[in-house]
C-alpha positions, 0 to 999 in steps of 0.5 A, spaced: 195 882 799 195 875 797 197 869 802 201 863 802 198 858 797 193 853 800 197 846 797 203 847 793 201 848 785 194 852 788 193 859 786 194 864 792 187 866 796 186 873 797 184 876 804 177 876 802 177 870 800 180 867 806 174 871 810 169 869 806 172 863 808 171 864 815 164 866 814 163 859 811 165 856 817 163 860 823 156 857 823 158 849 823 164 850 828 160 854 834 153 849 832 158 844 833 161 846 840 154 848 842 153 841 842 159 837 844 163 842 848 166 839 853 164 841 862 171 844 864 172 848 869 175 854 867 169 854 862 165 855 868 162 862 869 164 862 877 172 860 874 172 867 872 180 870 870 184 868 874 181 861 872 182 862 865 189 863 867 190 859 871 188 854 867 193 856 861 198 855 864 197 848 867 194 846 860 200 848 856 204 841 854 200 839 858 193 835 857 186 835 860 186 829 865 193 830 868 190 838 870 183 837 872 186 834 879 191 840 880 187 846 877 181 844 882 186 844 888 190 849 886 183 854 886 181 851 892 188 854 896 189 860 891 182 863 890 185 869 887 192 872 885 193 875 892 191 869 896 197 865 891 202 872 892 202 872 899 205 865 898 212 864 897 214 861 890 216 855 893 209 853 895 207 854 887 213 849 885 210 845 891 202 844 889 205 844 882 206 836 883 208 832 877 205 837 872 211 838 869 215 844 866 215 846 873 218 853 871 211 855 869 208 854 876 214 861 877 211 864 872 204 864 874 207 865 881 210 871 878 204 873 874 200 873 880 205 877 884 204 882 879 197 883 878 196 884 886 201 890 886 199 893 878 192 891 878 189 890 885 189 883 885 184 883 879 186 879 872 187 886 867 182 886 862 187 889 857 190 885 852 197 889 852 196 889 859 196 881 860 201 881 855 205 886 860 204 879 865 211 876 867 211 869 864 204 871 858 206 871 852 202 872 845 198 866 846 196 866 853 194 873 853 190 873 847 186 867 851 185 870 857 182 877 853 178 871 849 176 866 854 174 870 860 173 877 858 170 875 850 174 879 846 176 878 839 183 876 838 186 871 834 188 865 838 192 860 836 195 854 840 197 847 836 190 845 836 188 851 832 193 852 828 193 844 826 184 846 823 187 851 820 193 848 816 187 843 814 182 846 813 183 853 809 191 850 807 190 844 805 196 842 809 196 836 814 200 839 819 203 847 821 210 849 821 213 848 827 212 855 829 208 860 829 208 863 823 206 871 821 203 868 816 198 864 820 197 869 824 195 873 818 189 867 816 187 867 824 185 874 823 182 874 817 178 868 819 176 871 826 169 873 827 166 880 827 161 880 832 166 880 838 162 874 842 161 870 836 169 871 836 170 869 843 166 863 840 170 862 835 176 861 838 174 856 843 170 852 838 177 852 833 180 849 839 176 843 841 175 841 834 182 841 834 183 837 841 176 832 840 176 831 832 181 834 829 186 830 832 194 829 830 195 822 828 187 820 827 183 825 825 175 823 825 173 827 819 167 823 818 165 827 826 167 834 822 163 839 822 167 842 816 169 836 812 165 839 807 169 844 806 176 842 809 181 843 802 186 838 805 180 833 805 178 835 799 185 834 796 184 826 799 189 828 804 195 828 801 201 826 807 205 831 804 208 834 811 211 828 813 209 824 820 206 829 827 211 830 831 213 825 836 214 827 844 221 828 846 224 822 850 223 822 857 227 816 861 234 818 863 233 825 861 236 830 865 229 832 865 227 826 869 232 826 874 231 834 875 223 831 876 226 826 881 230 832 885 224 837 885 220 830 887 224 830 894 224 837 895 217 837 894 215 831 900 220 836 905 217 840 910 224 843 910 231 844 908 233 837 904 241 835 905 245 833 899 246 826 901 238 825 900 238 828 894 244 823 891 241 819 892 236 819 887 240 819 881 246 814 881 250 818 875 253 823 880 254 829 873 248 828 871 244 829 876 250 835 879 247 838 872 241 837 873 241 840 880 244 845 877 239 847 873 233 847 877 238 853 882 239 856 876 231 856 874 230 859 880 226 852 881 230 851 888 235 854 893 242 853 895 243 854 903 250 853 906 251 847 909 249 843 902 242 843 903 237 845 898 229 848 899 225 850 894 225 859 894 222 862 898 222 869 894 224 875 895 222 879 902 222 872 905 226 869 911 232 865 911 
């Protein structure tokens, strides 16, 4: 079974040649990340699991130095899923703060949740077990088996899949989305030894995020350049501009960040009257007040006040 060709009018590659490849390539990026491995926190071996997953959800859309500050506070109140299931999930949204994507401090909350009821408030070592997590899909499953149990799994987030598409595709950028087929190459390229492949999955990540950057890779600091078939090509522009961020100012997310704002400040329920007056557009922000109720994000009390959830078996 042969693979996707590596550049248009190139030869498809075999799976064995795609491991062997990876056999190539193994040695370079883990010397290279021995050395230039970047001290984060839920690298540290006192992070343990729930660190690590802790530390995936904040870090998804999210870059390091924004989750640094929340991440250590959040630790430091929510040691363990018990301590942040015991909370209701108003407080999760609470100390979440301006990470954005606020409905992943729900997940995490829920995920929580239901590790203290399935687990014994021990994060699962299985990774069907993680994937069966409320709000842990493929990518977030396979990283914590990786990162904080050291298993062999493919894991790929953009940094990874962006070596990948470079280094062994020829291409300057991924698909949009995960593809089976780079699902397929992530497998091919993993590691037999299963510490060797939790290495490996870190190292391909923060090559990703410290050289092998979108808009201006550094190959002269690559440890691969050597062998990177899209820099080997003269790297060719042929997959268009990275993608750009979605606007932000004036969006229904913003005015949805300056309502949760306000009821996050509250220490109890927020009338309506405050919460108009954050945004003038009065359809705009109705829709986007409407959105977070809907999200689970905040609760409607009579009387046209709003709080953040309280969660089930809570009081009113």
């Amino acid at each position: 079974m042969t693979s996707t060709p590596a550049a248009t009018g190139a030869a498809p590659v075999t799976a064995a040649e795609e491991a062997a490849q990876g056999a190539r390539l193994h040695g370079p990026v883990t010397d290279w990340f021995d050395e230039h491995a970047r001290d984060l926190p839920w690298r540290r071996p006192e992070a343990g699991a729930w660190g690590v997953m802790v530390s995936e959800f904040m870090l998804q859309q999210t870059p390091v130095s924004r989750v640094l500050p929340v991440y250590e506070q959040w630790l430091v109140r929510w040691p363990r899923p018990a301590d942040l299931a015991a909370e209701p999930p108003g407080e999760a949204v609470r100390a979440w703060g301006r990470l954005g994507y606020p409905r992943r401090a729900l997940r995490l909350h829920a995920a929580a949740s239901a590790i203290q009821e399935r687990h014994g408030g021990d994060v699962p070592r299985e990774h069907a077990q993680l994937l069966a997590l409320p709000g842990v899909g493929e990518y977030t499953a396979a990283a914590v088996a990786s990162f904080a149990y050291g298993q062999r799994h493919a894991v790929l987030d953009t940094n990874v899949r962006r070596v990948f598409a470079r280094a062994v595709g020829g291409r300057q950028y991924p698909p949009n989305a995960t593809t089976a087929a780079e699902r397929k190459l992530a497998r091919a390229l993993l590691p037999e030894d299963e510490p060797l492949a939790a290495k490996w999955a870190a190292a391909t990540m923060e090559l990703g995020a410290l050289v092998c950057t979108a808009r201006s890779p550094e190959c002269v600091r690559c440890p691969i350049s050597s062998q990177c078939t899209w820099r080997l090509a003269g790297s060719p522009a042929h997959d268009g501009p990275p993608r750009r961020g979605q606007t932000y100012a004036g969006t229904d997310r913003q005015v949805r960040g300056k309502l949760l704002a306000v009821l996050r400040e509250a220490v109890g329920p927020v009338p309506q009257a405050v919460l108009d007056a954050v945004w003038d557009e009065p359809v705009q922000r109705a829709r986007a007040l409407d959105g977070l109720v809907a999200d689970g994000l905040v609760e409607p009390l009579a009387g046209g006040q709003y709080r953040l959830p309280l969660g089930r078996g809570a009081s009113s």
